[in-house]
PDBQT receptor file of N, H, CA, C and O in Angstrom, charges set to zero:
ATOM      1  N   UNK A   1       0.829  -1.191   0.000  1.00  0.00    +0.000 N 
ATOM      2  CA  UNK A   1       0.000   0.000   0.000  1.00  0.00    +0.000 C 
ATOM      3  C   UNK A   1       0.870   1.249   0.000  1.00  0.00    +0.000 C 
ATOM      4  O   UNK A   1       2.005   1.235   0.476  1.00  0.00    +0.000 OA
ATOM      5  N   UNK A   2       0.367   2.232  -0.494  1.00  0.00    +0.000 N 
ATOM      6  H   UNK A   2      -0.555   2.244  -0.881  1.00  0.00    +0.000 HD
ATOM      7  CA  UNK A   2       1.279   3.095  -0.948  1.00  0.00    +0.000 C 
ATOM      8  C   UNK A   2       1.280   4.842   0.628  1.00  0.00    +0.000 C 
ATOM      9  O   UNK A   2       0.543   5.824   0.710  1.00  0.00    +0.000 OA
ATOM     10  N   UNK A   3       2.121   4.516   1.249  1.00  0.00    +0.000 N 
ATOM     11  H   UNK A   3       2.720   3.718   1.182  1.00  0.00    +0.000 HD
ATOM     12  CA  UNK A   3       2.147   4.681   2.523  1.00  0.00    +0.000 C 
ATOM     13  C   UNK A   3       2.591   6.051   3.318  1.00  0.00    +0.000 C 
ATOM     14  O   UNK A   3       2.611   5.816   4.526  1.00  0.00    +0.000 OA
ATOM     15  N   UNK A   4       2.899   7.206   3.060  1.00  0.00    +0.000 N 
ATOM     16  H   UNK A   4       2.883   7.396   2.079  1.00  0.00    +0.000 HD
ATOM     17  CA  UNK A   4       4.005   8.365   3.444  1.00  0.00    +0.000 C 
ATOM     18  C   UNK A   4       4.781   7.661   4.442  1.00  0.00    +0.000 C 
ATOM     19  O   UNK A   4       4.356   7.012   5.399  1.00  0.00    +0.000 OA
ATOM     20  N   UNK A   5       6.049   7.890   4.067  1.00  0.00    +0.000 N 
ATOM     21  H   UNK A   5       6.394   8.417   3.291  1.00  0.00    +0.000 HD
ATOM     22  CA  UNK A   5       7.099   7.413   4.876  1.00  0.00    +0.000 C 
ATOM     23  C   UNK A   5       7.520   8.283   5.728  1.00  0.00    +0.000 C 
ATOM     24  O   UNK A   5       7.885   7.775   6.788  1.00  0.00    +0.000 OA
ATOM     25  N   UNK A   6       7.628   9.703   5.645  1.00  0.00    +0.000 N 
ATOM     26  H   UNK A   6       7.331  10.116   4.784  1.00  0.00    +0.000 HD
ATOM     27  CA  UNK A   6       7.360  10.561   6.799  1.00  0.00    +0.000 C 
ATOM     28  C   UNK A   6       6.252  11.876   6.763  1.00  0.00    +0.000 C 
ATOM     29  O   UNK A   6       5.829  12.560   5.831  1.00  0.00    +0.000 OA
ATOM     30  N   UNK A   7       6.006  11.885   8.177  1.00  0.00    +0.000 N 
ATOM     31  H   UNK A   7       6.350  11.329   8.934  1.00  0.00    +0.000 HD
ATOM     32  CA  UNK A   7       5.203  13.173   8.095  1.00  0.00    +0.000 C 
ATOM     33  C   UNK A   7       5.722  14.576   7.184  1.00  0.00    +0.000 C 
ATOM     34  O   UNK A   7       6.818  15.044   6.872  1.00  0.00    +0.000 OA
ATOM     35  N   UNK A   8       4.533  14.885   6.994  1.00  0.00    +0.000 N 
ATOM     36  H   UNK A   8       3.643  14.505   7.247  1.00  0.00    +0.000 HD
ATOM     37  CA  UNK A   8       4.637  15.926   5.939  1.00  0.00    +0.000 C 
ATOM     38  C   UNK A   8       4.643  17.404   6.938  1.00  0.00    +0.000 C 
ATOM     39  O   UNK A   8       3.685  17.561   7.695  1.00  0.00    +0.000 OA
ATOM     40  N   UNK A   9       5.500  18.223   6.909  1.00  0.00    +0.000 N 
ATOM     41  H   UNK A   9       6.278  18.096   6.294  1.00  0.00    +0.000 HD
ATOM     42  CA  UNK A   9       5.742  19.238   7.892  1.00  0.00    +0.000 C 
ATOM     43  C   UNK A   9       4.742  20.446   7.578  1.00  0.00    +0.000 C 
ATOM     44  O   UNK A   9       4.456  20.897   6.469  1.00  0.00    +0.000 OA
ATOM     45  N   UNK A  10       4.306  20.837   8.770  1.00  0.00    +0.000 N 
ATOM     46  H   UNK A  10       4.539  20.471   9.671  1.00  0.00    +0.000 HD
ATOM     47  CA  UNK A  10       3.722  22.101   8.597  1.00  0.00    +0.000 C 
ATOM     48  C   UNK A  10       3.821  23.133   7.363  1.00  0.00    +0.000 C 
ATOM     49  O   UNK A  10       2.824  23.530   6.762  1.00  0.00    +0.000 OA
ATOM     50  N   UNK A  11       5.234  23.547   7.033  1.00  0.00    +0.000 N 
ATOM     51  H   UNK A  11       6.044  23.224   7.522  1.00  0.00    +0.000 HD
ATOM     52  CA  UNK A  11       5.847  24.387   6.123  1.00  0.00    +0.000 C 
ATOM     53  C   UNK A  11       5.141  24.117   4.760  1.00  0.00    +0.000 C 
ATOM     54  O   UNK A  11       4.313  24.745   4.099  1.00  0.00    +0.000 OA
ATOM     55  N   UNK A  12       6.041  22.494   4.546  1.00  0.00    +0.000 N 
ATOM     56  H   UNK A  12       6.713  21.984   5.083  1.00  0.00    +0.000 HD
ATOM     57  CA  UNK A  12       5.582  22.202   3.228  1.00  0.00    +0.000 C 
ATOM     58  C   UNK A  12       4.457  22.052   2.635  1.00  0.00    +0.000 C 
ATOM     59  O   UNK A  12       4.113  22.378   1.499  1.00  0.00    +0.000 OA
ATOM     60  N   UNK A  13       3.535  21.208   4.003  1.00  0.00    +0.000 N 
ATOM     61  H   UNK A  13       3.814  20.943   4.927  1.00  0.00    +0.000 HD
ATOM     62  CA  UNK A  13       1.935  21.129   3.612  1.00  0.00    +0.000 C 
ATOM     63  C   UNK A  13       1.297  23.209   3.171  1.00  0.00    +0.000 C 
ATOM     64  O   UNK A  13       0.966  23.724   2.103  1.00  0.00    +0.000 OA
ATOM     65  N   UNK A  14       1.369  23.619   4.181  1.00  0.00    +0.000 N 
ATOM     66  H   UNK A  14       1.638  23.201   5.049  1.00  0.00    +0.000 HD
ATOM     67  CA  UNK A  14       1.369  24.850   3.898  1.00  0.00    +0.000 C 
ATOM     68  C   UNK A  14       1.446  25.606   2.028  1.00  0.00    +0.000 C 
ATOM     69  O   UNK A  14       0.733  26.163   1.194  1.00  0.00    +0.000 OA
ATOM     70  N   UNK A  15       3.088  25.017   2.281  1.00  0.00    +0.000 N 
ATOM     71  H   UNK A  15       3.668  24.564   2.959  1.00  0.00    +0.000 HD
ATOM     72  CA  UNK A  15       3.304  26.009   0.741  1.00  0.00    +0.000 C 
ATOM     73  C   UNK A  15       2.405  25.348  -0.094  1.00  0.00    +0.000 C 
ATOM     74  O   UNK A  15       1.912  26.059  -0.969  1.00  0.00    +0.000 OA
ATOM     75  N   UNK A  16       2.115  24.373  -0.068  1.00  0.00    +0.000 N 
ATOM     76  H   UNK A  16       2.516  23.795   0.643  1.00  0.00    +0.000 HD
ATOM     77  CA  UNK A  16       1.488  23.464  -1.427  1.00  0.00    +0.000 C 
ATOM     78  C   UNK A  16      -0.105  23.698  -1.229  1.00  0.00    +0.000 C 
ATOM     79  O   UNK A  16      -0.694  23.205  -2.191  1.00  0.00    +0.000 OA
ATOM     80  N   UNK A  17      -0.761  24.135  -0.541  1.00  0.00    +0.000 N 
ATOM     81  H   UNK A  17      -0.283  24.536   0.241  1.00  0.00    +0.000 HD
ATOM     82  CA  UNK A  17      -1.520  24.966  -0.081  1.00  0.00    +0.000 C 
ATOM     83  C   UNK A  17      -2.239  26.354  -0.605  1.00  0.00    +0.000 C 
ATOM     84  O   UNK A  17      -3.351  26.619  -1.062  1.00  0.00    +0.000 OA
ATOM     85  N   UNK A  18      -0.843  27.234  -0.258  1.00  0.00    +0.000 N 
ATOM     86  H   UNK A  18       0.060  27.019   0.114  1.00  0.00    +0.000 HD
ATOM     87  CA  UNK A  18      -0.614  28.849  -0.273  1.00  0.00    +0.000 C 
ATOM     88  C   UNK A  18      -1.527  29.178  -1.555  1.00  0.00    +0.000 C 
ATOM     89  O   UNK A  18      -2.413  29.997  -1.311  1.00  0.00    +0.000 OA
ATOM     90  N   UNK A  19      -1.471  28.612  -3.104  1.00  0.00    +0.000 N 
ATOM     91  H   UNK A  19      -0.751  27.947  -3.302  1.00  0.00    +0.000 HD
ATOM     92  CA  UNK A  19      -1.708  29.742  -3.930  1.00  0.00    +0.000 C 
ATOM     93  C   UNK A  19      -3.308  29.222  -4.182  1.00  0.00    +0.000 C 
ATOM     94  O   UNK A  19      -3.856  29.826  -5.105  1.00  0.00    +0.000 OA
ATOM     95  N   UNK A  20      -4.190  28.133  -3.463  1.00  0.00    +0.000 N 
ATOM     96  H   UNK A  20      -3.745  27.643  -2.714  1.00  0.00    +0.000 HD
ATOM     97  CA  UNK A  20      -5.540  27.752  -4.086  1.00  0.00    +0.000 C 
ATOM     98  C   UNK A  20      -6.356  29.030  -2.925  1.00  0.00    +0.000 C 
ATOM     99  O   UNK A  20      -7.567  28.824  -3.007  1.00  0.00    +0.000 OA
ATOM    100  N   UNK A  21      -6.072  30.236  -1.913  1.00  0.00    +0.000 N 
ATOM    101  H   UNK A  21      -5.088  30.403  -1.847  1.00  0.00    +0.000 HD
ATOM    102  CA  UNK A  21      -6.572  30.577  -1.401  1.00  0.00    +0.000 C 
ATOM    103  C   UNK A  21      -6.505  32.136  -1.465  1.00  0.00    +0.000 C 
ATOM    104  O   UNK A  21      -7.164  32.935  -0.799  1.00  0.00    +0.000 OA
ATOM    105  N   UNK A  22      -5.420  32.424  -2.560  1.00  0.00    +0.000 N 
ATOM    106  H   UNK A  22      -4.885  31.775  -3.101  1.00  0.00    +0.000 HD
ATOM    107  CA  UNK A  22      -5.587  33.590  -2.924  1.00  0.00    +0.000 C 
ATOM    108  C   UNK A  22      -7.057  34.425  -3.731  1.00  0.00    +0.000 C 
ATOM    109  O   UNK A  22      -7.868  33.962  -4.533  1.00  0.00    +0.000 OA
ATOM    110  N   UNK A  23      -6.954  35.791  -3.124  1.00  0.00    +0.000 N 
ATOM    111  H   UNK A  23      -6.296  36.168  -2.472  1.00  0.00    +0.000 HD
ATOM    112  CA  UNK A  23      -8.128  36.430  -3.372  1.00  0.00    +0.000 C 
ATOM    113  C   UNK A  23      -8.244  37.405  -4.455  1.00  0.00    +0.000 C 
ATOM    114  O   UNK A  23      -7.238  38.115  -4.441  1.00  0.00    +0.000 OA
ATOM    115  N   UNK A  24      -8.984  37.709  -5.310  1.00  0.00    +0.000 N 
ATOM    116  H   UNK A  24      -9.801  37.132  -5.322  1.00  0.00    +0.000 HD
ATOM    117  CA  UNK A  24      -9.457  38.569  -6.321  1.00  0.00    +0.000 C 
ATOM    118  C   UNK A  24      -9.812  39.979  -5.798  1.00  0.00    +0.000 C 
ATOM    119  O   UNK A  24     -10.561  40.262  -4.864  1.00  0.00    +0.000 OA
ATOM    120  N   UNK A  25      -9.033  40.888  -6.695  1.00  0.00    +0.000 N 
ATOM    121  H   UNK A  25      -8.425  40.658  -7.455  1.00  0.00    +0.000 HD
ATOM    122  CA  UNK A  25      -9.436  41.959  -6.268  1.00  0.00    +0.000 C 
ATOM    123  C   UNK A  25     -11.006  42.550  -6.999  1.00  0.00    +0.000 C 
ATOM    124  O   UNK A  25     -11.204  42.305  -8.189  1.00  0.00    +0.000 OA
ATOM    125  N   UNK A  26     -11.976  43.265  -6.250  1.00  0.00    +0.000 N 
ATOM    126  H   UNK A  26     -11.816  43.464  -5.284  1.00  0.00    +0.000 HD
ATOM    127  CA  UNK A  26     -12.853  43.589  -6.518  1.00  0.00    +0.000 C 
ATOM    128  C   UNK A  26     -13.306  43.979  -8.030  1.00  0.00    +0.000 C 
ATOM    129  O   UNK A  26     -12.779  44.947  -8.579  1.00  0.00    +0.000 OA
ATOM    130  N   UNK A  27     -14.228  43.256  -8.643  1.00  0.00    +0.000 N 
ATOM    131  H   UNK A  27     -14.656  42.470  -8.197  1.00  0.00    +0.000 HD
ATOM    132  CA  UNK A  27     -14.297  43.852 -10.016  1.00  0.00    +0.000 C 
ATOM    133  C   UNK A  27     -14.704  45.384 -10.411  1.00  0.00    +0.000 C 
ATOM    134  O   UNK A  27     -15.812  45.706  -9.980  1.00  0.00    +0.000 OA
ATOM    135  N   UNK A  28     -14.065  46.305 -11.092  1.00  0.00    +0.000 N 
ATOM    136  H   UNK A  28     -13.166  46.043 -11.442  1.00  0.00    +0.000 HD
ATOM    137  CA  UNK A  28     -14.735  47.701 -11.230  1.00  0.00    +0.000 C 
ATOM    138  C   UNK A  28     -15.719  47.766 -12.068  1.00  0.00    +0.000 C 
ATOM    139  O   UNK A  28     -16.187  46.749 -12.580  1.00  0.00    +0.000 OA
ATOM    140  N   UNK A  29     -16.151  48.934 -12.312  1.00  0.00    +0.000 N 
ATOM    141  H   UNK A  29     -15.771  49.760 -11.896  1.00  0.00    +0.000 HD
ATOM    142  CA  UNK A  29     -16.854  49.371 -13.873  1.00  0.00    +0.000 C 
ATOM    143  C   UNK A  29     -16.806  50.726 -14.232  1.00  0.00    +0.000 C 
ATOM    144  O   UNK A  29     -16.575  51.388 -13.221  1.00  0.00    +0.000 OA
ATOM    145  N   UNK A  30     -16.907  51.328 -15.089  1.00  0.00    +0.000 N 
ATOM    146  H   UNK A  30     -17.095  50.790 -15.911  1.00  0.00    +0.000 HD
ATOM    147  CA  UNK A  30     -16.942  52.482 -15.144  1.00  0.00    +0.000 C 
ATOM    148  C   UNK A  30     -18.353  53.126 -15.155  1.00  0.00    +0.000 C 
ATOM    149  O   UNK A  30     -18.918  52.519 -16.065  1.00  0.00    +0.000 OA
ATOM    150  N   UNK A  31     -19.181  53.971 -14.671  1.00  0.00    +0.000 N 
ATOM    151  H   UNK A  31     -18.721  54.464 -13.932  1.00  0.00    +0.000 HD
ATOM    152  CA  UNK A  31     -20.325  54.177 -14.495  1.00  0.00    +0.000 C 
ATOM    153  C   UNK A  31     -20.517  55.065 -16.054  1.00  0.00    +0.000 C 
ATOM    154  O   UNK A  31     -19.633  55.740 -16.580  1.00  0.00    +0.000 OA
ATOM    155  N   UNK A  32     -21.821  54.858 -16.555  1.00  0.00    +0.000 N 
ATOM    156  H   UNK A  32     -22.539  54.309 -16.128  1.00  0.00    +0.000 HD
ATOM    157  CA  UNK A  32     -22.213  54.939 -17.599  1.00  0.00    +0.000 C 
ATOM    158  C   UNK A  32     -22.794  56.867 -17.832  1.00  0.00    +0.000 C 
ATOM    159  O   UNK A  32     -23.060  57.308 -18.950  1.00  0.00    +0.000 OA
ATOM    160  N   UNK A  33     -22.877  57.708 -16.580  1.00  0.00    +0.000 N 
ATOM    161  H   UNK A  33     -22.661  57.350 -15.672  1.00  0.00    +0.000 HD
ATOM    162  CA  UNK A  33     -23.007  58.562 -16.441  1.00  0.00    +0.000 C 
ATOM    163  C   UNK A  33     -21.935  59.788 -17.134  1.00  0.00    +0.000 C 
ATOM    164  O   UNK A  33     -21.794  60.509 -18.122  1.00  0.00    +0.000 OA
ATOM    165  N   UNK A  34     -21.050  59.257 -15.233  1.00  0.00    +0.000 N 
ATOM    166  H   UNK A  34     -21.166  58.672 -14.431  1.00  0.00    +0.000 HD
ATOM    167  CA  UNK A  34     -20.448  60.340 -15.325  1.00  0.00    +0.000 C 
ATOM    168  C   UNK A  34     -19.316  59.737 -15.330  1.00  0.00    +0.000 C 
ATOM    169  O   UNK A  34     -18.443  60.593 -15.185  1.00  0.00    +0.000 OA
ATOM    170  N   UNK A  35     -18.628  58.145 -15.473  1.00  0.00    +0.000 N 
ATOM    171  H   UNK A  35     -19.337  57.450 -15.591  1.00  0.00    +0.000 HD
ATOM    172  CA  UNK A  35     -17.256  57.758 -15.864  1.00  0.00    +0.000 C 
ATOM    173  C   UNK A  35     -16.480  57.513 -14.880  1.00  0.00    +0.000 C 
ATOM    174  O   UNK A  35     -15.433  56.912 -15.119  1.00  0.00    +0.000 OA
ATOM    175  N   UNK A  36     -16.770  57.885 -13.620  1.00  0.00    +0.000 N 
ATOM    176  H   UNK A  36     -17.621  58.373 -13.425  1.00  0.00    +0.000 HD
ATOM    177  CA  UNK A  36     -16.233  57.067 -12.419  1.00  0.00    +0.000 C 
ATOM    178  C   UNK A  36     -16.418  55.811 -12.425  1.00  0.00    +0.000 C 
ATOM    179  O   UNK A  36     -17.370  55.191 -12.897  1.00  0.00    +0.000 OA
ATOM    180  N   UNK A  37     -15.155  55.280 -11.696  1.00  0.00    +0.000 N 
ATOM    181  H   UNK A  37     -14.381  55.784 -11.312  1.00  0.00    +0.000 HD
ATOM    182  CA  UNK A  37     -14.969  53.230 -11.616  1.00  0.00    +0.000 C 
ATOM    183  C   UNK A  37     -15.853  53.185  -9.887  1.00  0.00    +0.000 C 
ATOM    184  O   UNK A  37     -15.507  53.610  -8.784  1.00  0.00    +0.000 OA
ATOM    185  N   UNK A  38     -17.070  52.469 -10.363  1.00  0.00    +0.000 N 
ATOM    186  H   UNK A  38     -17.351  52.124 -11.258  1.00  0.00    +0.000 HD
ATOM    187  CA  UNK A  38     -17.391  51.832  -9.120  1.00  0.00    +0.000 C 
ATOM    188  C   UNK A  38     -17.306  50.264  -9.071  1.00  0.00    +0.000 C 
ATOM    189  O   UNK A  38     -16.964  49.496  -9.970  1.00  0.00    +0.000 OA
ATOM    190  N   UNK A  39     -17.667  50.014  -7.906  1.00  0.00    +0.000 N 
ATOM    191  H   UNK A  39     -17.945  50.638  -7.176  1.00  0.00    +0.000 HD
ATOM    192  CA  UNK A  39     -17.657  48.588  -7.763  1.00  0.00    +0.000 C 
ATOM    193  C   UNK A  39     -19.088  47.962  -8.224  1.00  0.00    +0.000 C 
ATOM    194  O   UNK A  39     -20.124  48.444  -7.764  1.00  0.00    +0.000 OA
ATOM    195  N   UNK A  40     -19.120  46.828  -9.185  1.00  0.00    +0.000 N 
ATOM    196  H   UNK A  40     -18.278  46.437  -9.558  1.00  0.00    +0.000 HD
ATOM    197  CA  UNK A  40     -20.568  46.432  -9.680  1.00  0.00    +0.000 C 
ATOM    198  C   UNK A  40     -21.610  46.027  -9.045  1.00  0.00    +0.000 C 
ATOM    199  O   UNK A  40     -21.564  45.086  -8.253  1.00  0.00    +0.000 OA
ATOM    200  N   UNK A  41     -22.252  46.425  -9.209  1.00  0.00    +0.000 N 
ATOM    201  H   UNK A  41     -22.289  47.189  -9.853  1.00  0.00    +0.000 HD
ATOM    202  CA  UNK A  41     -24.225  46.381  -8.456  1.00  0.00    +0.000 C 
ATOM    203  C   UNK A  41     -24.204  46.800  -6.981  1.00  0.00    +0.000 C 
ATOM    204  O   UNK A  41     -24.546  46.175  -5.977  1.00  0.00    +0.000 OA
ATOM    205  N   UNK A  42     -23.479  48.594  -7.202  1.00  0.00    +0.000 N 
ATOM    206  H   UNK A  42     -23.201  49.102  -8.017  1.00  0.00    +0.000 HD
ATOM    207  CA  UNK A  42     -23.573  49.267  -6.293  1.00  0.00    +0.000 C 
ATOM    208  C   UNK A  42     -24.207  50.660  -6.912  1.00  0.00    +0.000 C 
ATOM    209  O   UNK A  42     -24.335  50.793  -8.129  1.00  0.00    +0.000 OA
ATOM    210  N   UNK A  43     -24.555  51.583  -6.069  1.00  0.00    +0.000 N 
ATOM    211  H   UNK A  43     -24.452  51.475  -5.080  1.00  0.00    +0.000 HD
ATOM    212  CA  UNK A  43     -25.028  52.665  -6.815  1.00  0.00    +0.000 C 
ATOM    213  C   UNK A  43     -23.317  53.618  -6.811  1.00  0.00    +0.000 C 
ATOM    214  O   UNK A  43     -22.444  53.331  -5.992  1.00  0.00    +0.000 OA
ATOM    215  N   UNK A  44     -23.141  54.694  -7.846  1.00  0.00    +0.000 N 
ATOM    216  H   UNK A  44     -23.850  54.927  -8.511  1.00  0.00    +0.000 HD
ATOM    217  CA  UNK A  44     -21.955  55.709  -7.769  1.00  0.00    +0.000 C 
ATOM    218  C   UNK A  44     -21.981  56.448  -6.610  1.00  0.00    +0.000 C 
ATOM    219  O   UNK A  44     -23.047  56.748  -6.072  1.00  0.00    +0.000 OA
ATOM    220  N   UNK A  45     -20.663  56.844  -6.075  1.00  0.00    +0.000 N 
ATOM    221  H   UNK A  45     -19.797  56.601  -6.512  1.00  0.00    +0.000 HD
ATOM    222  CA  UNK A  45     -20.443  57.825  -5.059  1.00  0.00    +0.000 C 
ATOM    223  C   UNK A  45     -20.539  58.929  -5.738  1.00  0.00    +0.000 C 
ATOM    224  O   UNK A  45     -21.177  59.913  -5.362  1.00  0.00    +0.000 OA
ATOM    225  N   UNK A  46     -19.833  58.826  -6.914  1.00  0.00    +0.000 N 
ATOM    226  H   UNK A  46     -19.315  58.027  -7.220  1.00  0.00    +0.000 HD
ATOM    227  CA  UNK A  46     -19.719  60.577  -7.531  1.00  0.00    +0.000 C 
ATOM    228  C   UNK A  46     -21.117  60.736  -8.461  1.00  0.00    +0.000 C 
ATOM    229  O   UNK A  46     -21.477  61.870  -8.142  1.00  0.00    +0.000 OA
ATOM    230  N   UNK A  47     -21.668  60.458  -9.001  1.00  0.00    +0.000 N 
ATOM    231  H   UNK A  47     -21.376  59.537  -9.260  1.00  0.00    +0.000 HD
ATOM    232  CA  UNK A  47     -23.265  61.116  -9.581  1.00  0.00    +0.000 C 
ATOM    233  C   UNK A  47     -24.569  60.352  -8.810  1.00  0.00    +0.000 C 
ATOM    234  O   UNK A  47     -25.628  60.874  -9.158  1.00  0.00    +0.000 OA
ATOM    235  N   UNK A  48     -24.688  59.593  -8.151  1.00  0.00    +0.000 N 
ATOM    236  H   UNK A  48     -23.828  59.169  -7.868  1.00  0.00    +0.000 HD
ATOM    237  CA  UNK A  48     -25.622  58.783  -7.032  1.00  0.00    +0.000 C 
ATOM    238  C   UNK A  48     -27.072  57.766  -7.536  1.00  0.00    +0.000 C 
ATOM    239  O   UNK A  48     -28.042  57.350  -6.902  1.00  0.00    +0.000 OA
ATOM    240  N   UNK A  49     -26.525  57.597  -9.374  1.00  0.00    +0.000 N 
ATOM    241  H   UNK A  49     -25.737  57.934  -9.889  1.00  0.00    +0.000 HD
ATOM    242  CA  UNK A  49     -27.081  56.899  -9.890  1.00  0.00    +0.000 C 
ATOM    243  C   UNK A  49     -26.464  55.351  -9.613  1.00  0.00    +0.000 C 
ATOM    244  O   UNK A  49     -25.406  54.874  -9.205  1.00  0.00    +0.000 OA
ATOM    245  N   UNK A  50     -28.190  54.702 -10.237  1.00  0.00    +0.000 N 
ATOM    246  H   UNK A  50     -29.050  55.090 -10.569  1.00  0.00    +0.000 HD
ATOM    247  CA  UNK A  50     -28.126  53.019 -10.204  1.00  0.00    +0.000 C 
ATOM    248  C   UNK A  50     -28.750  52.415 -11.321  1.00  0.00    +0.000 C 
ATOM    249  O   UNK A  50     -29.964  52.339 -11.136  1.00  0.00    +0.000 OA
ATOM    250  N   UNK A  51     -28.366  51.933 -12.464  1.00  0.00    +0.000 N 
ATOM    251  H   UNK A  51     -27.379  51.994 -12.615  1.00  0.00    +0.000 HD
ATOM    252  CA  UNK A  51     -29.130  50.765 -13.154  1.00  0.00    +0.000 C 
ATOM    253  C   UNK A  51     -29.889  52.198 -14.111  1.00  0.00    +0.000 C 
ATOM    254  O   UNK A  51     -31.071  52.119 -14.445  1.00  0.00    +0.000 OA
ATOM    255  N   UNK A  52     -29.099  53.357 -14.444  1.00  0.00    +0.000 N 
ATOM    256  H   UNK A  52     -28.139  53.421 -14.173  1.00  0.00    +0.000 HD
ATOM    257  CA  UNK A  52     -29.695  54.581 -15.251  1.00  0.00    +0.000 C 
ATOM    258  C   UNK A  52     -30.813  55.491 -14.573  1.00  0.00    +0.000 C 
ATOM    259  O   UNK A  52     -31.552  56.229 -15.224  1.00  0.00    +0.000 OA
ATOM    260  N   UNK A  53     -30.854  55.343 -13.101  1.00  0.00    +0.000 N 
ATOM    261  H   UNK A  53     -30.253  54.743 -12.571  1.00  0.00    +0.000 HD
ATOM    262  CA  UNK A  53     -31.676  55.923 -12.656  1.00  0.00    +0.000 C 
ATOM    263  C   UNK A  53     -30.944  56.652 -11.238  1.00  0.00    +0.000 C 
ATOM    264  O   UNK A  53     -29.966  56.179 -10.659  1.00  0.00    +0.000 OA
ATOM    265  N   UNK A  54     -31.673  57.917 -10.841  1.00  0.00    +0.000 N 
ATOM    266  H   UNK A  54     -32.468  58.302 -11.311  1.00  0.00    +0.000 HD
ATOM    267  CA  UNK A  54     -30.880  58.666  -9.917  1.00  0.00    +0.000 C 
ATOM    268  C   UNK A  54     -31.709  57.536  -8.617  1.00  0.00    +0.000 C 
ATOM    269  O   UNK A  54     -32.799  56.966  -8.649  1.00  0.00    +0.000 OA
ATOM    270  N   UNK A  55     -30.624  57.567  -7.566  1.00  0.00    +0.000 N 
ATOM    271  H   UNK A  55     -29.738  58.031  -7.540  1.00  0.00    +0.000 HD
ATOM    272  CA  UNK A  55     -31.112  56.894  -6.530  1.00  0.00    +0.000 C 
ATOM    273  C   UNK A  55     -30.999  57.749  -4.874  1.00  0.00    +0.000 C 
ATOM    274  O   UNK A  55     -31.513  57.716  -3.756  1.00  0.00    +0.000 OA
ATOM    275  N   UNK A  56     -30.013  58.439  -5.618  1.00  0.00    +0.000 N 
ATOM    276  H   UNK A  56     -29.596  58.466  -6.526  1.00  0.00    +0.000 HD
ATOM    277  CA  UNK A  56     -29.443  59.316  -4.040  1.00  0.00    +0.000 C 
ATOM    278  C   UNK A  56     -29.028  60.601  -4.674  1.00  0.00    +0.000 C 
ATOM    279  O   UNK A  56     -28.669  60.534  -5.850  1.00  0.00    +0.000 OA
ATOM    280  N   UNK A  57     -29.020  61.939  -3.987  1.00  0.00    +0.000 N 
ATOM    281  H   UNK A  57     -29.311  61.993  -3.031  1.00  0.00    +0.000 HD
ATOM    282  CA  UNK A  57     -28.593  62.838  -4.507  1.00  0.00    +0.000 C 
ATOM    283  C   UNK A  57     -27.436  63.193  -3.963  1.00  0.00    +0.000 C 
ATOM    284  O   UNK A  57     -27.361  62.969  -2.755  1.00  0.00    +0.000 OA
ATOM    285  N   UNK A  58     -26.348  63.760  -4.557  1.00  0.00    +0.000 N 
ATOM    286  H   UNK A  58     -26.409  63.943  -5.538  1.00  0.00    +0.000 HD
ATOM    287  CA  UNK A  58     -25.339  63.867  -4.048  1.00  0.00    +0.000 C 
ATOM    288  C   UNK A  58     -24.679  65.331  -3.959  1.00  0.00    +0.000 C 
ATOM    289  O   UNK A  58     -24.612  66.136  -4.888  1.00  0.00    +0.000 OA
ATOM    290  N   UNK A  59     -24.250  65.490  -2.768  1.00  0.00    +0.000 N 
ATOM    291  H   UNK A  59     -24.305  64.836  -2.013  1.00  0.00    +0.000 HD
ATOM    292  CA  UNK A  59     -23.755  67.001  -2.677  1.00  0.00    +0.000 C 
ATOM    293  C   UNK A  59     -22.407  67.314  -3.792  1.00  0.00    +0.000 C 
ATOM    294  O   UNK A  59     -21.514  66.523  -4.096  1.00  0.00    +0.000 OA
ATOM    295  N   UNK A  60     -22.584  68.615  -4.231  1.00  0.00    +0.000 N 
ATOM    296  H   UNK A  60     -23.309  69.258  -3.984  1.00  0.00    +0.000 HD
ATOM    297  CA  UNK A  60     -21.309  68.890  -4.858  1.00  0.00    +0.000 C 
ATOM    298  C   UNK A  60     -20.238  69.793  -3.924  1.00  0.00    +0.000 C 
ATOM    299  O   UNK A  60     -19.125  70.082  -4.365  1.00  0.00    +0.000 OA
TER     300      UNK A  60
């Protein structure tokens, strides 16, 4: 039977590990307005539209 002959150390289990848990950085978009990058299926900070419609008004 095919057996590990020694324990596998913290370290190594680890590294072999390390890169299936890396994270994605947030996808942007550019808002269709006024051209600021927001984050998707959020409303804009800078014009306070959502989905082509005003949702919040925003101070200038």
């Amino acid at each position: 039977m095919a057996v590990p002959k020694r324990k596998v150390s913290k370290a190594r289990r680890d590294k072999r590990r390390s890169s299936t848990w890396k994270l994605n950085a947030p996808e942007m978009a550019k808002c269709p307005k006024c051209g600021e990058y927001v984050l998707t299926h959020r409303v804009c900070a800078a014009c306070g539209t959502y989905d082509g419609k005003q949702v919040i008004e925003v101070e200038d």
